[in-house]
N, C-alpha and C positions, 0 to 999 in steps of 0.2 A: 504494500500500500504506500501511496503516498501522504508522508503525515506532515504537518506545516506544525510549530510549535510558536505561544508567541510567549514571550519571558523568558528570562535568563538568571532570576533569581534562583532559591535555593530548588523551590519545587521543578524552576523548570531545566536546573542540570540535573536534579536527579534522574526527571522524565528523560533528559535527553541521552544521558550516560546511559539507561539502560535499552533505550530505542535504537541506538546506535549500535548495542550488539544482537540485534535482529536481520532480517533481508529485508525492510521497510526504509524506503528514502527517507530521510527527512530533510527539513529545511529547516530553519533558528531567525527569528524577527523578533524585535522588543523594541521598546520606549528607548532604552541606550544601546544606542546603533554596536557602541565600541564592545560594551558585554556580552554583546549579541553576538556579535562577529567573532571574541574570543574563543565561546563559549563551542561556535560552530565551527572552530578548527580545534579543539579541544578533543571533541570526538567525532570530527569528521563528518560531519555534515555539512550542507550548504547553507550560507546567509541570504537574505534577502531583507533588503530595507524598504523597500516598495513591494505593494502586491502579490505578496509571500502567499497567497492562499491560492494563486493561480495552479493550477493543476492538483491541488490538494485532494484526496478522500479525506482524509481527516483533519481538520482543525482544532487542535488543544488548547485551550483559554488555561496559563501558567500566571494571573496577574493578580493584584486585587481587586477587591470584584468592585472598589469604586473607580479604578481604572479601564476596568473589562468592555463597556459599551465602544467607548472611544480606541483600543486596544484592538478590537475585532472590525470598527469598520476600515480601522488604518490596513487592515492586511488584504482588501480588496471583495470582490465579487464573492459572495459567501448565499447565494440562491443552492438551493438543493446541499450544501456540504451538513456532512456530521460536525457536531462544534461540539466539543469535550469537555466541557465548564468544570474547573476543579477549585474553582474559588470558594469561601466560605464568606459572609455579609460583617464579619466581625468590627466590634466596637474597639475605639482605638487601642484599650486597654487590653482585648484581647480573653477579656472575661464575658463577653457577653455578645448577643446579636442586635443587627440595624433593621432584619424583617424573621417574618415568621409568622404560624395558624395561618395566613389566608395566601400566603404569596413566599416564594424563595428566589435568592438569586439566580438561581438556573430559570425559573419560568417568568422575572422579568426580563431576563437576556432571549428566552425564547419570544418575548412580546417585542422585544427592541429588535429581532431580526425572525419576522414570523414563517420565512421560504426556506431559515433554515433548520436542521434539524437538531434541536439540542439533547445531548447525553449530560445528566451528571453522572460524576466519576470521580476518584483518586483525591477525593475532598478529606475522608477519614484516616490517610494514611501523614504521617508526618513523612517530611523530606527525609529525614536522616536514614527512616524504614526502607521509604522509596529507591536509597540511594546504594544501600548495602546491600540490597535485591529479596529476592522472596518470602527468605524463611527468617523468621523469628519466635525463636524459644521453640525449637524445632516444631513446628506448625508451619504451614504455606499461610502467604496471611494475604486475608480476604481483600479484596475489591468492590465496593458495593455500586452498580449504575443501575440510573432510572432514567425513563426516555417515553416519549408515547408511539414514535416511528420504530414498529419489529426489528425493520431489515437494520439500522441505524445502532439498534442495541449490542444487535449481532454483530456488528463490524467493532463495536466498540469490546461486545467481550472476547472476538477473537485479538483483539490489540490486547487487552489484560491476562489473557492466556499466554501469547504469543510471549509476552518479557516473564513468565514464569510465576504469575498473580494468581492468585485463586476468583475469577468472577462470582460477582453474585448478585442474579438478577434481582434488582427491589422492585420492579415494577415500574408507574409510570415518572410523568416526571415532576406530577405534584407529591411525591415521595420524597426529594429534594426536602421539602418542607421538614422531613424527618431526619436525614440523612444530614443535613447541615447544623441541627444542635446536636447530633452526634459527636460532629467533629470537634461542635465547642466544649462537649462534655470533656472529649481527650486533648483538646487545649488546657482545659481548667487541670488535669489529672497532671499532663506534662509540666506544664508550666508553676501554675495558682498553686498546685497541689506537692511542688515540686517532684513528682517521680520520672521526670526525666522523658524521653523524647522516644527512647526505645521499647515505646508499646504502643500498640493497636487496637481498636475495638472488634471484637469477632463473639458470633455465637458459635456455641458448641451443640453439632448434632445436624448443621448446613451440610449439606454434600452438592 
């Protein structure tokens, strides 16, 4: 597949580190052209600072999600593409959320570009998880995406497969709405709670 990534930050070397040892092109775009470019000879992809989404199947949203609208139209023509929203709405403290109960980031970003097809995804995983690859505390550790386009979901869980993830379908994409206090929960755990970066949210008993 061809996957366009936009960020360069911590989430989006992890994504890229590990997309990068896959058969999936990718391409590297961001807000800072220089990090973006590094980031893309780092592991061998290609940069684009214009219209990075041109040829794309897949588009991965790596930003914060009050970056994300302006972020995704900068990368161009984005009708019919998967867009892989892994942002969470967090307040700036990092304790808490900016939406929730009737709306999430993923189905505002699906309202601000409605032709295209949004996945959430890779929202519950920390970077550092992301970054070390699949297993932790000898478990595969889960992937959770929700989407309301089938074919859309499928392309995104064989990308979560594909880098050694455990998918796990949650359904549609107002599921988002669950799925993103998830994440805040394992922010408050990592962070708030201090126990550190190296755990994940997962149920026991998913196959």
């Amino acid at each position: 597949m061809n996957v366009t990534l936009i960020g360069s930050g911590n989430m989006g070397s992890a994504l890229a580190k590990q997309i990068s040892r896959t058969s999936h092109s990718l391409v590297i775009t961001g807000r800072n052209a220089a990090r973006a470019s590094e980031l893309a000879r780092a592991v061998g992809a290609t940069f684009k600072d214009k219209a990075a989404a041109e040829g794309a199947d897949i588009v991965i949203l790596a930003t914060a999600y009050g970056e994300a609208i302006a972020a995704l139209r900068s990368a161009g023509e984005l009708n019919g593409k998967v867009i892989v929203d892994i942002t969470n709405p967090l307040t700036p403290d990092y304790m808490g959320l900016t939406l929730g109960h009737t709306t999430s980031a993923a189905e505002e970003i699906q309202k601000a570009f409605p032709r295209a097809r949004v996945v959430k995804a890779f929202n519950t995983v920390f970077a550092q998880v992301l970054a070390d690859g699949p297993e932790l505390a000898g478990q595969t550790v889960p992937v959770y995406f929700a989407g309301d386009d089938a074919a859309a979901r499928e392309t995104v869980r064989s990308l979560i497969q594909g880098i050694g993830f455990a998918p796990v379908d949650a359904g549609p994409l107002k599921n988002a709405r669950y799925l993103e206090p998830l994440a805040g929960l394992n922010v408050y755990f990592g962070y708030g709670a201090g126990l550190g970066t190296a755990i994940t949210p997962a149920w026991i008993g998913i196959r």
